[in-house]
Biopython code that builds the backbone (N, CA, C, O; Angstrom):
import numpy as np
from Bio.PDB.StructureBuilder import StructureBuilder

atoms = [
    (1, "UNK", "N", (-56.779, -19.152, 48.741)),
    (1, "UNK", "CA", (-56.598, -20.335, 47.932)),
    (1, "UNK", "C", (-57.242, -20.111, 46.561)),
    (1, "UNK", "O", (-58.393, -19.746, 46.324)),
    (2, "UNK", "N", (-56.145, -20.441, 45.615)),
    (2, "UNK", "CA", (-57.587, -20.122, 44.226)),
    (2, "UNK", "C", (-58.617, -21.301, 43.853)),
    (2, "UNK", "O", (-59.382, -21.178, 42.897)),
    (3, "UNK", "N", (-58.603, -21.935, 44.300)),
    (3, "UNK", "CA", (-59.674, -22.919, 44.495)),
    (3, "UNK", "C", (-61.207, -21.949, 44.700)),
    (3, "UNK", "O", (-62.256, -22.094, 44.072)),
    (4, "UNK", "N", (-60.930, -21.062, 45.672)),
    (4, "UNK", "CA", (-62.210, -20.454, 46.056)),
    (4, "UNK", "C", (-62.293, -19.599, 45.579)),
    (4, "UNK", "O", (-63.102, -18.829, 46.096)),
    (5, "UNK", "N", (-61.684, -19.169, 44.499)),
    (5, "UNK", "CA", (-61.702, -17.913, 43.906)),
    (5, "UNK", "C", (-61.815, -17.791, 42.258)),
    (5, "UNK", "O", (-60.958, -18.310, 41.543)),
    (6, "UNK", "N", (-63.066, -16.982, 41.653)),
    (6, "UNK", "CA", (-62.974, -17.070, 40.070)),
    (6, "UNK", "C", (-62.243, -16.114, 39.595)),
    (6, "UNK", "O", (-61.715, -15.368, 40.419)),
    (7, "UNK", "N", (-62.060, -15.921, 38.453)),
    (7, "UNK", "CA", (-61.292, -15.231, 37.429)),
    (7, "UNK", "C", (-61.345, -13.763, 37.907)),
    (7, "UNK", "O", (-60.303, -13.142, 38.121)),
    (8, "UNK", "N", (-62.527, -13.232, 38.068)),
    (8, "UNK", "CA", (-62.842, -11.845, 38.579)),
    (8, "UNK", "C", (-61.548, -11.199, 39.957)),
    (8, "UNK", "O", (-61.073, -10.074, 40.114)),
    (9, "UNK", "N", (-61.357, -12.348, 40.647)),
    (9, "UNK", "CA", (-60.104, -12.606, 41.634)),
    (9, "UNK", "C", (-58.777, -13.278, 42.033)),
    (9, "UNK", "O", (-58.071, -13.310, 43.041)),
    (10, "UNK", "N", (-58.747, -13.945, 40.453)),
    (10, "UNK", "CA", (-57.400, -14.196, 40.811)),
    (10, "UNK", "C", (-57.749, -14.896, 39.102)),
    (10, "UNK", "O", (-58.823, -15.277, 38.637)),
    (11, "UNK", "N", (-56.245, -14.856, 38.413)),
    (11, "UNK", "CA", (-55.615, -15.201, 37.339)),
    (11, "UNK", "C", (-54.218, -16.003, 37.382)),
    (11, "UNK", "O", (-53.622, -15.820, 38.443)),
    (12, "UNK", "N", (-53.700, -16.670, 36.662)),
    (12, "UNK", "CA", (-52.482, -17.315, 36.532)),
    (12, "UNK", "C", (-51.343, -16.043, 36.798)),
    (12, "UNK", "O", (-51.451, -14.827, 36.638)),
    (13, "UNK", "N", (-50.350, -16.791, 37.217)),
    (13, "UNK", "CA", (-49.142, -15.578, 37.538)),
    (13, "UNK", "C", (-48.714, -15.218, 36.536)),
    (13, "UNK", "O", (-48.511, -14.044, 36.224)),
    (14, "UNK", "N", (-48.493, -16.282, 35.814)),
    (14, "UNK", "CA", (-47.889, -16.061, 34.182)),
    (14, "UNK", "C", (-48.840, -15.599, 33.627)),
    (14, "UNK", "O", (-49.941, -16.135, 33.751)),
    (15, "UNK", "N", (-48.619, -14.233, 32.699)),
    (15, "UNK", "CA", (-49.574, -14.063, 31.774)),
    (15, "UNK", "C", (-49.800, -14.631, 30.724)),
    (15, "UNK", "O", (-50.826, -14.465, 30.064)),
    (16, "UNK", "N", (-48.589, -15.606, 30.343)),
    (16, "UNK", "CA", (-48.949, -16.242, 28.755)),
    (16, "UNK", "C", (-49.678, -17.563, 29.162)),
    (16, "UNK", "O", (-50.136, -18.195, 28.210)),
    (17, "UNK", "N", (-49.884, -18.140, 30.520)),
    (17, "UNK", "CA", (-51.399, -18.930, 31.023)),
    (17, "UNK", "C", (-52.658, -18.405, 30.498)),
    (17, "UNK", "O", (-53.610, -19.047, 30.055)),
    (18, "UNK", "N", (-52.503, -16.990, 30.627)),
    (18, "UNK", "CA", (-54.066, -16.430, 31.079)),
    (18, "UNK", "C", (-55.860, -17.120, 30.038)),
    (18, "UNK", "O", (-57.078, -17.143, 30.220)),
    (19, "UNK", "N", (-54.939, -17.503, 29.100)),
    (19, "UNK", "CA", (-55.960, -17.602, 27.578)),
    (19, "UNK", "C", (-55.760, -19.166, 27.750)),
    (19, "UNK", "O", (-56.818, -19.562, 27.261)),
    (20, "UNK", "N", (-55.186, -20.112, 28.072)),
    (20, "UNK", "CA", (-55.000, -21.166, 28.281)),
    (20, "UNK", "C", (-56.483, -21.272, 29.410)),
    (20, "UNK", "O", (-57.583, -21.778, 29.185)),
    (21, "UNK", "N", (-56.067, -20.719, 30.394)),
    (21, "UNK", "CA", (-56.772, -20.676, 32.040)),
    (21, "UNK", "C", (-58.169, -20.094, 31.837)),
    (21, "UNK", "O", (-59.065, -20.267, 32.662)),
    (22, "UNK", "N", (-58.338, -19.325, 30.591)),
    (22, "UNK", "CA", (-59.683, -18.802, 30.480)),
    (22, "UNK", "C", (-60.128, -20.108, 29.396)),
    (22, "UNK", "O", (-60.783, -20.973, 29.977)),
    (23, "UNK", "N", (-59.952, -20.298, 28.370)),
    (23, "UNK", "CA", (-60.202, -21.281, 27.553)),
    (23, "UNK", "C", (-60.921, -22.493, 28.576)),
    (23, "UNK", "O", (-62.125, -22.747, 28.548)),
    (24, "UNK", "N", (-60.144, -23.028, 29.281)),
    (24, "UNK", "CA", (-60.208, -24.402, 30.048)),
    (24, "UNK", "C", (-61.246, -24.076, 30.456)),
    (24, "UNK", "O", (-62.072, -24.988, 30.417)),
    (25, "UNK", "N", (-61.646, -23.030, 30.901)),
    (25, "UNK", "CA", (-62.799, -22.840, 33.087)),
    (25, "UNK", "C", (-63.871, -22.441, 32.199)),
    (25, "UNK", "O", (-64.931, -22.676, 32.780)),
    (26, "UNK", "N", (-64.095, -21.890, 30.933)),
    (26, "UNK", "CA", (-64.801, -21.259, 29.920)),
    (26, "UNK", "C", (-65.721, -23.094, 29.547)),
    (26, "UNK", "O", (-66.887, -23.381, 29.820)),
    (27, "UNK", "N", (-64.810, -23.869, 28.970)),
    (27, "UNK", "CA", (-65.473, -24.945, 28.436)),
    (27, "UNK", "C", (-65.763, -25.874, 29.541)),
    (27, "UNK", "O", (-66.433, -26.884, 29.326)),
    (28, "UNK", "N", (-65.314, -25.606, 30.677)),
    (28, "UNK", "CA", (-65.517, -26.471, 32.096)),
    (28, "UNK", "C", (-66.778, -26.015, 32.637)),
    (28, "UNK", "O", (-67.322, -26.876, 33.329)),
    (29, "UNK", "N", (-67.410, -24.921, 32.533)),
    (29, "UNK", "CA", (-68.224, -24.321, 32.354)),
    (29, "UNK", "C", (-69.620, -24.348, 31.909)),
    (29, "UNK", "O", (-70.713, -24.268, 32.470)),
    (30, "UNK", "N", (-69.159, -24.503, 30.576)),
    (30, "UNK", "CA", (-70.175, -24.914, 29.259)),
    (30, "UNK", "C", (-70.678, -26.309, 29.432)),
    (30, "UNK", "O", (-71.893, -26.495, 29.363)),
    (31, "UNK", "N", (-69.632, -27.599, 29.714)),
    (31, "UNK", "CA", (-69.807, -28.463, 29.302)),
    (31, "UNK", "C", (-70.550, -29.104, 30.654)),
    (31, "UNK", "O", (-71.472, -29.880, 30.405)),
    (32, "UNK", "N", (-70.233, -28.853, 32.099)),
    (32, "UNK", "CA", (-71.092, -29.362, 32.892)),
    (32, "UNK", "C", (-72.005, -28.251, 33.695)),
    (32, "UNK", "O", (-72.400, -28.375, 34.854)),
    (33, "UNK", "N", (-72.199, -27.376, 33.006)),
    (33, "UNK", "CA", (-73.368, -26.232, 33.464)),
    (33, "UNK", "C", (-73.680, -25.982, 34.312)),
    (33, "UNK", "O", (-74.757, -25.990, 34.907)),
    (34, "UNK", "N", (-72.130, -25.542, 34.604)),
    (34, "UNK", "CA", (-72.207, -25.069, 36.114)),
    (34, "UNK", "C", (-72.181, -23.525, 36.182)),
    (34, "UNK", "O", (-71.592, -22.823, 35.360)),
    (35, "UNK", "N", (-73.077, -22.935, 37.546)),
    (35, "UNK", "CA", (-73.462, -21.632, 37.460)),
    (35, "UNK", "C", (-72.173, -20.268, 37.345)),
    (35, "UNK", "O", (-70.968, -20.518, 37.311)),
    (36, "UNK", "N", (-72.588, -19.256, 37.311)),
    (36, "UNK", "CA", (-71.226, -18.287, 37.593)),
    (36, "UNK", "C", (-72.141, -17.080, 38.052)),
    (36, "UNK", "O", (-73.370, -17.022, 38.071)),
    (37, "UNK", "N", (-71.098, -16.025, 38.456)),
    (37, "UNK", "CA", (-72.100, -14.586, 38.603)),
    (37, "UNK", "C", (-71.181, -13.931, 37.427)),
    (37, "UNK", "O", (-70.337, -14.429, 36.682)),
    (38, "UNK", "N", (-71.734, -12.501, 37.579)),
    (38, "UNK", "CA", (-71.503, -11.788, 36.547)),
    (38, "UNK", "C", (-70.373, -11.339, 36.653)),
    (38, "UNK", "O", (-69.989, -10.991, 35.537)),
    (39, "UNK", "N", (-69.403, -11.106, 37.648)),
    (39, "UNK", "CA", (-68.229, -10.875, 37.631)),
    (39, "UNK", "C", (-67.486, -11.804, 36.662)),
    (39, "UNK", "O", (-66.959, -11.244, 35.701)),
    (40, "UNK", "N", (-67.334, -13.403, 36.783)),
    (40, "UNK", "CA", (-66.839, -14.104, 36.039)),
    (40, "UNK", "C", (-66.462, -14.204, 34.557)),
    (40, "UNK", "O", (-65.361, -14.547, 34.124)),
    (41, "UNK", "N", (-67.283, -13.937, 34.013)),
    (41, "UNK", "CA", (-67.631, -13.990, 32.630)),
    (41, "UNK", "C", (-67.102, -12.060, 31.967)),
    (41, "UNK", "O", (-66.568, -11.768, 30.897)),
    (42, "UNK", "N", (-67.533, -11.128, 33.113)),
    (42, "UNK", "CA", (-66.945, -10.297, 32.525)),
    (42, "UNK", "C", (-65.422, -10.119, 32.757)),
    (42, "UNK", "O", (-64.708, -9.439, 32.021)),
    (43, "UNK", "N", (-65.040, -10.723, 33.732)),
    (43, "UNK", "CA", (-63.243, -10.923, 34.038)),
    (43, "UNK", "C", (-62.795, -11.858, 32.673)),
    (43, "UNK", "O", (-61.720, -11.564, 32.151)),
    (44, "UNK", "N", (-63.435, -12.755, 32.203)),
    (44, "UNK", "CA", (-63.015, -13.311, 31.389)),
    (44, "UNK", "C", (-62.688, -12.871, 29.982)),
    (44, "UNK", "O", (-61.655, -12.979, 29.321)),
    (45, "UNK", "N", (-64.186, -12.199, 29.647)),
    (45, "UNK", "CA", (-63.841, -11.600, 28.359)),
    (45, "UNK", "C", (-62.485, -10.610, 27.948)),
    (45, "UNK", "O", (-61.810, -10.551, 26.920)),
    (46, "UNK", "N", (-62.418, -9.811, 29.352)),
    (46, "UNK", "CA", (-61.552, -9.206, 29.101)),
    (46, "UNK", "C", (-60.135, -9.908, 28.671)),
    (46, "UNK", "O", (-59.472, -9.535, 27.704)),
    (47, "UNK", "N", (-59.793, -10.943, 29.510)),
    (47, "UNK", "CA", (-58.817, -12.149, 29.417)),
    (47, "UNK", "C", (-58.983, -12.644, 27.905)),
    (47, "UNK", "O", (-57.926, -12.644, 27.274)),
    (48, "UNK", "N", (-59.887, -12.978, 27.354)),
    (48, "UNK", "CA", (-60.104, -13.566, 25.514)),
    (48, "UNK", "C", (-59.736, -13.035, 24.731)),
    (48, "UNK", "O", (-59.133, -13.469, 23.750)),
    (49, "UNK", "N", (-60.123, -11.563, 25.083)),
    (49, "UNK", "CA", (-59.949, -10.310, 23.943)),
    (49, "UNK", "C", (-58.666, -10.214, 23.439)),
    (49, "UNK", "O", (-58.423, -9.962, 22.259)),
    (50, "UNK", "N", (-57.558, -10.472, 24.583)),
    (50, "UNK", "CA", (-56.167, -10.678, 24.028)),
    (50, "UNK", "C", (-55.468, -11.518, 23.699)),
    (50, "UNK", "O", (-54.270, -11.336, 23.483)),
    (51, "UNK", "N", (-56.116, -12.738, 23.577)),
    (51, "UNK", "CA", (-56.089, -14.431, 23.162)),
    (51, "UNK", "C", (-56.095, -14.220, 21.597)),
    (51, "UNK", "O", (-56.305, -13.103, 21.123)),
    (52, "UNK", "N", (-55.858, -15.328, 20.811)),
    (52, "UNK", "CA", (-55.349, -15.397, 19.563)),
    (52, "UNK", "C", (-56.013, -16.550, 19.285)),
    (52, "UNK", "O", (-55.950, -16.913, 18.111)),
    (53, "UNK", "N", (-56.975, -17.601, 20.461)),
    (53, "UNK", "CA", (-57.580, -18.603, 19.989)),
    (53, "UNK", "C", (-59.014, -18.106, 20.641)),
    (53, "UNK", "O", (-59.293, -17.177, 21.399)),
    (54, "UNK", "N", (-59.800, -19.144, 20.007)),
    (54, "UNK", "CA", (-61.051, -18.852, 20.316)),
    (54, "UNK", "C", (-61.886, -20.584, 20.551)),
    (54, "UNK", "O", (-61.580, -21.626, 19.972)),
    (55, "UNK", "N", (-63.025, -20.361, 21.630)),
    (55, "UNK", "CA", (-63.575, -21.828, 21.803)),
    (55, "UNK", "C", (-64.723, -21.908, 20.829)),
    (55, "UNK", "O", (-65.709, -21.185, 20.683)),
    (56, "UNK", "N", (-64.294, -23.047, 20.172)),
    (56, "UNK", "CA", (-65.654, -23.373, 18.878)),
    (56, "UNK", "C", (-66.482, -24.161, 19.189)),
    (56, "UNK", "O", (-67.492, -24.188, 18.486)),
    (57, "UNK", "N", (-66.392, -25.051, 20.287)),
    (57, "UNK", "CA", (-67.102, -26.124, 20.509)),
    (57, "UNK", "C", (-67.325, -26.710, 21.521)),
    (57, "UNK", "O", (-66.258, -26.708, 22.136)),
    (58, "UNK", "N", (-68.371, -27.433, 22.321)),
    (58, "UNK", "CA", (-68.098, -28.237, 23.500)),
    (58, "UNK", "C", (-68.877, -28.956, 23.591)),
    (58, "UNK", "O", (-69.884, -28.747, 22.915)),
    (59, "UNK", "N", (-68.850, -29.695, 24.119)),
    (59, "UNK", "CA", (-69.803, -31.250, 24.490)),
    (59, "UNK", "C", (-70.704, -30.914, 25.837)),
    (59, "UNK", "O", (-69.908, -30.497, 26.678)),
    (60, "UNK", "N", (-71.540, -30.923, 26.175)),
    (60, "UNK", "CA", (-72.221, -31.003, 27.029)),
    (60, "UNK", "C", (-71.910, -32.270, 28.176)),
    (60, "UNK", "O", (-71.748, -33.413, 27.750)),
    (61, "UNK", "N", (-71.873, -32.122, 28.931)),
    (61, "UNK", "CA", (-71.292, -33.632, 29.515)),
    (61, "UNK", "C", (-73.101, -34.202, 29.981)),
    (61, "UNK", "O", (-74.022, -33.398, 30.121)),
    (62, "UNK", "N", (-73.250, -35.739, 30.151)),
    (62, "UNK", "CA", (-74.122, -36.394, 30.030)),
    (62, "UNK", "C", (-75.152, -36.405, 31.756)),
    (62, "UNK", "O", (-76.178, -37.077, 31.859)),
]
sb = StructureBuilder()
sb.init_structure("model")
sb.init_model(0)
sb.init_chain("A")
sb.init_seg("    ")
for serial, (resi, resn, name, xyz) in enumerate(atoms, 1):
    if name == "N":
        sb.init_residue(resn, " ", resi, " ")
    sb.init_atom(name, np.array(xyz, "f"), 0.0, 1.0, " ", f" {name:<3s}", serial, name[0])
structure = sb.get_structure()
């Protein structure tokens, strides 16, 4: 199920998701500070690097 699974193990089928799907879980992330391991974040970058947008900002949630 990808529910139980981070980026390091599973990605969108579509690749033109992938920067969408990293963007989102990236600021979902940030904003309620929730933990990750190190796999995550390095599955991700790799996923950004070929993205054309970038995250500037996020709110911390309360």
């Amino acid at each position: 199920m990808k529910a139980d699974r981070d980026p390091a193990e599973w990605m969108p089928p579509l690749p033109q998701a992938h920067c969408r799907y990293a963007g989102e879980r990236t600021t979902t992330k940030l904003c309620w500070g929730l933990a990750t391991d190190q796999a995550e974040p390095d599955a991700l970058k790799v996923c950004v690097e070929a993205c054309e947008t970038t995250i500037d900002h996020y709110t911390p949630a309360p």
